[in-house]
C-alpha positions in Angstrom: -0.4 1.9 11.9 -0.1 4.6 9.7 -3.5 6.4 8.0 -4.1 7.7 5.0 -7.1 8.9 3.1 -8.4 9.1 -0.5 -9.6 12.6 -1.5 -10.8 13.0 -5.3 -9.9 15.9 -7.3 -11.8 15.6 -10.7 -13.2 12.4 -12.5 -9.8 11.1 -13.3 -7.6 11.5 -10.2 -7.5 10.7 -6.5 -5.4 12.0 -4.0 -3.8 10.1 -1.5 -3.3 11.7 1.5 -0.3 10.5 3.5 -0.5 10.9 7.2 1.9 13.4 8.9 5.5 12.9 9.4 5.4 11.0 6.2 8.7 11.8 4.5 9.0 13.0 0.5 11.7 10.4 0.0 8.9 7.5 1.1 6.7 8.9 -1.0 8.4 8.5 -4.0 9.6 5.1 -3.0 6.0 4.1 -3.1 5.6 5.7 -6.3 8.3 3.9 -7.9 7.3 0.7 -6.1 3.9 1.0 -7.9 5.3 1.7 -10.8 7.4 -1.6 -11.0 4.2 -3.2 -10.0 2.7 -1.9 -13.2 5.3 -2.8 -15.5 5.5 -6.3 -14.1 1.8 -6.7 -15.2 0.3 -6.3 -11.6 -3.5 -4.5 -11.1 -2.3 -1.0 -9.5 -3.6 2.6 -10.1 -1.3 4.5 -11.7 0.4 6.9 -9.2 1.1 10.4 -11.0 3.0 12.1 -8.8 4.0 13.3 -4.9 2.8 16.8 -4.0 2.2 19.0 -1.0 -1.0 20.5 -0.4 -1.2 22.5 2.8 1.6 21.6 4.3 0.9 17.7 3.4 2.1 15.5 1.7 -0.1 13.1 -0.6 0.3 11.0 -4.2 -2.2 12.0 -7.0 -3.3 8.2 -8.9 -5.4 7.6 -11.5 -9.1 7.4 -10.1 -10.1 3.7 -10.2 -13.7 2.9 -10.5 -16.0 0.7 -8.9 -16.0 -1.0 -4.8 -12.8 -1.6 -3.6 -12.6 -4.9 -1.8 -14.3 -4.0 1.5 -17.2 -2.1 -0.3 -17.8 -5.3 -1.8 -17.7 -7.4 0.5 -20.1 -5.1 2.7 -22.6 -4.9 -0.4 -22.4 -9.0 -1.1 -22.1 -10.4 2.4 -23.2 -14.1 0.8 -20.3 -14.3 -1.7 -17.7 -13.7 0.9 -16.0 -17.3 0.1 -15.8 -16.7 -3.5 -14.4 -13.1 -3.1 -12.0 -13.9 -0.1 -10.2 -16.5 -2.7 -10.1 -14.2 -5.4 -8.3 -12.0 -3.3 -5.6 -14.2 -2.2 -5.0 -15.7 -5.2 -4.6 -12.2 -6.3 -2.3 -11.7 -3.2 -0.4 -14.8 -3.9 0.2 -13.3 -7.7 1.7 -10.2 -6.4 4.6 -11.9 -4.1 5.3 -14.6 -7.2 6.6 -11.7 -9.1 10.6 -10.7 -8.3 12.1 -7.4 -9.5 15.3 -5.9 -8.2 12.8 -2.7 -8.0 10.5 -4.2 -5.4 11.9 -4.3 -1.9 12.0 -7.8 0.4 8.8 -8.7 2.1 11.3 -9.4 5.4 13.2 -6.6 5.3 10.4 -4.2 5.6 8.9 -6.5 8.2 12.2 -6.9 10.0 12.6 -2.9 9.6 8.9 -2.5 10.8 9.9 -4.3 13.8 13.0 -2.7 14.9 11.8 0.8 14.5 8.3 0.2 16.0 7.4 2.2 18.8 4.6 -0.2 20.3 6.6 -3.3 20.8 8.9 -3.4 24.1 12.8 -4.1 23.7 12.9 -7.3 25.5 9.9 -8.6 23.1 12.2 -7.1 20.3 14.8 -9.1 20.7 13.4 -12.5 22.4 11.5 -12.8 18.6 14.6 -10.9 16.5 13.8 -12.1 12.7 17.3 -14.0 11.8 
């Protein structure tokens, strides 16, 4: 899977910092991708732009403040119920919306699984998404 980190640069900006071999052209995919997810009235930090900084890659978003999901969940262990239905109706939200500009769910998985190194031929083609 890949990694990234968050890095902040100054009290209104975070870096994302995309994980190596992670191509420009991606990146700004998953700029624009936010982007659409913006205009179609989805929760999303605003992604500024893709730059290189020593030699890698990384977005630069609007800082968001406050937990993100996990930090709350850690800090309020007894509202886990409440929180853990919030979030998928939140998730639910985000794949309701269609837009030429966001990519199909299956095709990334299907893509996903043909290019994936962890995941023997044989297994890759008994369970071939049709």
């Amino acid at each position: 899977m890949e990694q990234f980190k968050w890095v902040e640069i100054d009290a209104s900006s975070m870096l994302k910092q995309l994980p190596s071999g992670y191509s420009k052209d991606k990146a700004e995919a998953e700029v624009r991708l936010t982007r659409s997810m913006r205009d179609l009235g989805l929760e999303a930090a605003y992604p500024q732009k893709v730059v290189e900084i020593d030699g890698s890659l990384g977005i630069i978003f609007d800082r968001v403040y406050g937990p993100d999901f996990r930090e709350w969940m850690q800090r309020n262990p007894a509202n886990w119920r409440k929180m853990a239905a919030l979030f998928a109706h939140e998730h639910h939200e985000m794949h309701m919306h269609l837009s030429p500009d966001l990519p199909s769910i299956k095709e990334m998985i299907e893509q996903r699984i043909r290019t994936s190194p962890l995941l023997e031929e044989d297994l890759r083609k008994r369970y071939w998404l049709a």
